[in-house]
N, C-alpha and C positions, 0 to 999 in steps of 0.2 A: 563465474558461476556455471553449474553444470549439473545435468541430473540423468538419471537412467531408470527405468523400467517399461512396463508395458504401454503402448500409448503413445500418442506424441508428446516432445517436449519441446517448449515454449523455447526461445533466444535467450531468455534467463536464467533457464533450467528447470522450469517450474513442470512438472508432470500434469499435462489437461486431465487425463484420466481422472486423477487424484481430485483435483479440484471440481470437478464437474458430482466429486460426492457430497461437495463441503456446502452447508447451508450460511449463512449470516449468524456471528457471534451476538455482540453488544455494539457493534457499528452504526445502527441503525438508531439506536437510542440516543447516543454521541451525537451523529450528524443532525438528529430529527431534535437535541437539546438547544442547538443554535441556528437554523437554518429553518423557519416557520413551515407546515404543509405548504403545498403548491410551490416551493420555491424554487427556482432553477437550480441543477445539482450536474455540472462535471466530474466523470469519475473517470480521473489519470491511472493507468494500470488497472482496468476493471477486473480482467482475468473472464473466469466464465460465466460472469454475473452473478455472484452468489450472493453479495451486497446488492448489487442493483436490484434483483427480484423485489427486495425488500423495499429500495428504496419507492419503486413503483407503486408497489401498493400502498405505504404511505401517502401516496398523491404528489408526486415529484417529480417532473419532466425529466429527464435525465438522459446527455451524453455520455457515450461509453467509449472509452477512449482503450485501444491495447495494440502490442504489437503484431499479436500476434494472429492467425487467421483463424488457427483453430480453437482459440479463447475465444474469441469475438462470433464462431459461430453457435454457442452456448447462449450467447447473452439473450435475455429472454425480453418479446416487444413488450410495449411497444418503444422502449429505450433507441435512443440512434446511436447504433454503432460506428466507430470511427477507428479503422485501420492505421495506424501514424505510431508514431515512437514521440515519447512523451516530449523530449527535449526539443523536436522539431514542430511541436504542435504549434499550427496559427490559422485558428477559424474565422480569419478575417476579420474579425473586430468582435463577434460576436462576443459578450459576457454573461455571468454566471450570477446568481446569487450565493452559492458554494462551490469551490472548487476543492475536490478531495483528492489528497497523496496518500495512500494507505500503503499497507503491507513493508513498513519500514524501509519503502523506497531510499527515504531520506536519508538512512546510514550508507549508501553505496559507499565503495572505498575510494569512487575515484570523484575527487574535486571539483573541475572541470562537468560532468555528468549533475550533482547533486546540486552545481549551480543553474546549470541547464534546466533542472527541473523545476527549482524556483520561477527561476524565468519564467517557466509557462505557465505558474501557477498565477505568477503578478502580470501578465499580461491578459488573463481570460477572468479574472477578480473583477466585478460590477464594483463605481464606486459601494462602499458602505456597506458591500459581503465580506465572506469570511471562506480561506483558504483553512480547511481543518486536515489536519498533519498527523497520521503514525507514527513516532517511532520509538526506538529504543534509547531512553537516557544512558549515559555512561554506567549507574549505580546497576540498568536491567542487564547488561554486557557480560558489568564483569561478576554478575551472578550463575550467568551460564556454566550448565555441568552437563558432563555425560549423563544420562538414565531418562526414564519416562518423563514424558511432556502430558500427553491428556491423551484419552479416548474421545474420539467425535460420535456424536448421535447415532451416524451412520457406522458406527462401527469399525472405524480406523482408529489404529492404534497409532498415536505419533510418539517417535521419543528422537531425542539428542543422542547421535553415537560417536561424534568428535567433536571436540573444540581445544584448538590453537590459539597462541598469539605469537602472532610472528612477528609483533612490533606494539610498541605502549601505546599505542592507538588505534591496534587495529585487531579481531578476534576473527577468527576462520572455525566453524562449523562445518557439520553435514548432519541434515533431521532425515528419519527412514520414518515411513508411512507403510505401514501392513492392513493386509484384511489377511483373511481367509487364505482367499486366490492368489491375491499381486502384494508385490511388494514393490514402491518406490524408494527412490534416492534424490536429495537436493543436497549440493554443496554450495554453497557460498562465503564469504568474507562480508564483513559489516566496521565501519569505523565508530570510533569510538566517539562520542562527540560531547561534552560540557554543555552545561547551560552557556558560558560564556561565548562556548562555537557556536552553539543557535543562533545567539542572539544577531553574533557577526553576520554570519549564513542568511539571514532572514532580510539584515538590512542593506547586505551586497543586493536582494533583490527586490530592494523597494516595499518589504514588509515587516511589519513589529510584531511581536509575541503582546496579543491582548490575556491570555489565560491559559491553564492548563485546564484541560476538559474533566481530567478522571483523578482519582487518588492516587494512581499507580503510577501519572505520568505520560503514559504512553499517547497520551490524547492531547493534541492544543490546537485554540485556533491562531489563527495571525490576520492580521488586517492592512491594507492598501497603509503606507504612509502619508 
């Protein structure tokens, strides 16, 4: 993964610039369908809180978890942020009543990593909460095409300017974000994954697919086995 423009970029590639424009899509609705007000909320890959904001205001205690310095210097209080790379995270026993994987984490292309992140997700799970999951099913994948993606509120235009597959399981991208002023770049790779691999995926780490959250898919929760 790899990104370029104005700004710093993230160890993922991710431009802060860019994101530090982005407000909360439909995330908040999602999380806030299963996860009661007041509930405790870990958020793995926070980035610069654009979800958190939101989830605070709903009334949500909320850990903010990223890699990165200058993500985590965005995140807005009174959230606690926490410095750490997801795969390594262990808050000492402490649990959650949600632990969120957003931003299609879960498609990473490398195994090993995407297990890793389970791991943290079933290790920081309160009995009887709920790990709620981003990402892309195989059907969202292999829909990807070059052209516009959406305009955000603020004015960014994002669109898809490549996508590869450089193997039957796996698609490679690069999205461009423009204003005005700046233009970014994010390149990454995403694997392909089945329901079938989910379900594997989920029970290598001690968690089952209780539902899909949205119509599109892109949303589930899973629960402690």
């Amino acid at each position: 993964m790899s990104g370029i423009g104005p700004g710093a970029i993230a160890p993922d590639g991710s431009p802060v610039d860019f994101y530090r424009r982005l407000t909360a899509d439909d995330e908040p609705r999602v999380i806030g369908s299963v996860v009661p007000r007041g509930g405790s909320l870990l958020e793995l890959g926070c980035g610069t809180g654009r979800v958190t904001r939101a989830l605070l205001e709903m009334g949500h205690p909320v850990v903010a978890v990223d890699e990165s310095a200058d993500m985590l210097a965005a995140v807005p209080s009174p959230a606690e942020p926490v410095r750490a790379r997801i795969q390594d995270l262990d808050l000492g026993g402490r649990r959650f009543d949600g632990v969120l994987l957003c931003s299609f984490l879960l498609n990473t292309p490398d195994d090993d990593l995407r297990h890793a992140f389970l791991g943290a997700c079933a290790r920081h799970v309160a009995p009887g909460g709920s790990v709620i999951v981003q990402w892309q099913p195989a059907a969202a994948i292999d829909a990807w095409r070059v052209g516009p993606v959406r305009t955000t509120p603020a004015g960014v235009a994002i669109s898809m300017t490549r996508v590869e597959r450089p193997a039957p399981d796996l698609a490679a991208a690069t999205m461009r974000y423009e204003t005005p002023e700046h233009t970014w770049e994010q390149s990454f790779v995403s694997r392909r994954l089945t329901d079938a691999d989910l379900a594997a995926e989920l029970a290598a780490a001690g968690l089952a697919l209780d539902r899909f959250l949205t119509g599109d898919r892109l949303w589930f929760r899973a629960v402690p086995r």
